[in-house]
BALOBA-1460 file (C-alpha; in Angstrom, 3 decimals):
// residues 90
<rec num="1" residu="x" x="0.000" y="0.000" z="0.000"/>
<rec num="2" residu="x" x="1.412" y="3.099" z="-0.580"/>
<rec num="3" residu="x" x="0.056" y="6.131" z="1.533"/>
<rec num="4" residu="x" x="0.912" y="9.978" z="1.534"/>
<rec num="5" residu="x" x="2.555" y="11.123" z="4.627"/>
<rec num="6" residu="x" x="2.909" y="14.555" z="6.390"/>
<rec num="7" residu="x" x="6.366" y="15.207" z="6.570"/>
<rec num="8" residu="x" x="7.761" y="18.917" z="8.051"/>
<rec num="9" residu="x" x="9.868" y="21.370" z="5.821"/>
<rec num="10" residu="x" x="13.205" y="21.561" z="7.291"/>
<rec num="11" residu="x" x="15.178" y="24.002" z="4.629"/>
<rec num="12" residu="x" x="14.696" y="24.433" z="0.787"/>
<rec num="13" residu="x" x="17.590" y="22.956" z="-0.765"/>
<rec num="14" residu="x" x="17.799" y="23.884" z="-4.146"/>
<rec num="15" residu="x" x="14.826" y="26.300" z="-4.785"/>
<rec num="16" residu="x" x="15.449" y="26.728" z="-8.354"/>
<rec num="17" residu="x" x="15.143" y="22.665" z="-8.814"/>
<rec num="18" residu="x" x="12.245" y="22.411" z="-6.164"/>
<rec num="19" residu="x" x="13.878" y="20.542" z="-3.862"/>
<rec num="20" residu="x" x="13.364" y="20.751" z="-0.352"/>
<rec num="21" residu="x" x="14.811" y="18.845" z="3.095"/>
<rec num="22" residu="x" x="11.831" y="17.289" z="4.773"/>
<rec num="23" residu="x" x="11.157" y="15.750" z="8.098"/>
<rec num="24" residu="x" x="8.681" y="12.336" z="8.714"/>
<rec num="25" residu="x" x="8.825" y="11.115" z="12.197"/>
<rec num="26" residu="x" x="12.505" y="11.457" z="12.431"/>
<rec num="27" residu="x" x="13.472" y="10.630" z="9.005"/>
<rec num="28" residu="x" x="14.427" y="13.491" z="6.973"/>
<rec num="29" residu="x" x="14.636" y="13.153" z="3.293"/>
<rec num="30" residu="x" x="15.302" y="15.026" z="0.023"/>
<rec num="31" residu="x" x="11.690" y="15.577" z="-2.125"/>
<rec num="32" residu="x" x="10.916" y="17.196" z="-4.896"/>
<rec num="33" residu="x" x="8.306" y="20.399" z="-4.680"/>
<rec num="34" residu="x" x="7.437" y="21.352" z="-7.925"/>
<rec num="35" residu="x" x="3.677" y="20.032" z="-7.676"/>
<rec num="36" residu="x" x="3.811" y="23.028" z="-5.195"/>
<rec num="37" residu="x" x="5.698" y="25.590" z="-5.976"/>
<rec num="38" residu="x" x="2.932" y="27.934" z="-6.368"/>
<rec num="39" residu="x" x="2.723" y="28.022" z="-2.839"/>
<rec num="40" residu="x" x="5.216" y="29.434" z="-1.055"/>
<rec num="41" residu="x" x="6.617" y="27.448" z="0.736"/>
<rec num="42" residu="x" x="9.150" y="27.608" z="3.464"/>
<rec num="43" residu="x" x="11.006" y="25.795" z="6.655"/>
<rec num="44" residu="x" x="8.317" y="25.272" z="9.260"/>
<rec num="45" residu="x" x="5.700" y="24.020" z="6.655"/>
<rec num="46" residu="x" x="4.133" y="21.326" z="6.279"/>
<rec num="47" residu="x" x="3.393" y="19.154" z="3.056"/>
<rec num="48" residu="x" x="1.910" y="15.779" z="2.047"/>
<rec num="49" residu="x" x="4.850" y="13.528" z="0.741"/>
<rec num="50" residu="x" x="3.958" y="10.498" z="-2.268"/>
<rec num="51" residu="x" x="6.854" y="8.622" z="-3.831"/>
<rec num="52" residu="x" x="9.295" y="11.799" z="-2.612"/>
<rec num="53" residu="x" x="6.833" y="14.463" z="-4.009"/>
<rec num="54" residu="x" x="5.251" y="17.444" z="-1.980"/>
<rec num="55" residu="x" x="1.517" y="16.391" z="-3.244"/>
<rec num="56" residu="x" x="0.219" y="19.014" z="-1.018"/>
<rec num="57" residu="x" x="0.529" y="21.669" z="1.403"/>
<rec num="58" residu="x" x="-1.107" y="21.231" z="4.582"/>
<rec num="59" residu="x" x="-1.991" y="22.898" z="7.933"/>
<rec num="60" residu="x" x="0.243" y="21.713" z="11.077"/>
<rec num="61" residu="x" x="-3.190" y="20.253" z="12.949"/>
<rec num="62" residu="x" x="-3.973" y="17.937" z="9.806"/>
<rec num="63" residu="x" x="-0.782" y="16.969" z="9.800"/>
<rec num="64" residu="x" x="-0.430" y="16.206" z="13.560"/>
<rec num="65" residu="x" x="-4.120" y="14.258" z="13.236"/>
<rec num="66" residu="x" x="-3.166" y="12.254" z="9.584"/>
<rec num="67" residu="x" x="0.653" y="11.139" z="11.542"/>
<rec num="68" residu="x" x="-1.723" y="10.099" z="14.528"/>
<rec num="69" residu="x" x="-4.479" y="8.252" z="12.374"/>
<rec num="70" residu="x" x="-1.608" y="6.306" z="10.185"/>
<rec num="71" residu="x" x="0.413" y="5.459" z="13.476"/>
<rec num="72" residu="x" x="-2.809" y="3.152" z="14.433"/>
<rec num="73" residu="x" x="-2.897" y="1.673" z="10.744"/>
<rec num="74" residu="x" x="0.364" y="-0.354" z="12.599"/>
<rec num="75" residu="x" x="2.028" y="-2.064" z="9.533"/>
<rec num="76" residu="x" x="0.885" y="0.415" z="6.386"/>
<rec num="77" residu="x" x="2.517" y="2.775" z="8.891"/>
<rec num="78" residu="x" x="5.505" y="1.264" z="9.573"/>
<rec num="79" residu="x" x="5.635" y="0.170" z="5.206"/>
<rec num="80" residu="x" x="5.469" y="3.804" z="4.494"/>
<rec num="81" residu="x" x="7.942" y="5.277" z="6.892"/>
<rec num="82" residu="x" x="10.377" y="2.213" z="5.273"/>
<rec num="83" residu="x" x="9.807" y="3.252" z="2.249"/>
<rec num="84" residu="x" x="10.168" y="6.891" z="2.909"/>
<rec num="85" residu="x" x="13.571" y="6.153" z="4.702"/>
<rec num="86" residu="x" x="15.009" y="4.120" z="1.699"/>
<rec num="87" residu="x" x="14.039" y="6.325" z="-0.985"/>
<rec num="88" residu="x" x="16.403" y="9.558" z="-2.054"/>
<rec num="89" residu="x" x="16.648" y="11.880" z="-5.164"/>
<rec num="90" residu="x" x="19.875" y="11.280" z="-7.254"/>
């Protein structure tokens, strides 16, 4: 199963690629943010990571609630923080 996960904008890396440092539960990761680059974004915010894509932006309180919803999904959970931690942009 493969799930979209809130992860935390640490720093922008390489704005004029859309890359950006993110942060999910620990694990902090290299996406790309193109799909939202019309929104501003910045360290502090939070996003919606797929397959190392920002999908979407989101409020900290949906994030907070969707981490605390997919923490009780138990294995999809722990599949998706796995494959978050082994992925990386070359």
């Amino acid at each position: 199963m493969c799930l979209g996960i809130p992860g935390q904008v640490v720093e922008i890396v390489d704005a004029g690629q859309h890359l950006a440092k993110v942060d999910v539960s620990g694990l902090r990761r290299v996406i790309s943010v193109r799909l939202v680059a019309d929104q501003s974004l910045g360290a502090g915010d939070w996003v919606l990571v797929h397959v190392g894509f920002a999908m979407a932006k989101i409020d900290e309180t949906e994030a907070r609630l969707t981490l605390a919803a997919m923490e009780k999904l138990g294995q999809a959970y722990l599949d998706e923080i796995e494959a978050f931690d082994s992925s990386a942009i070359a």
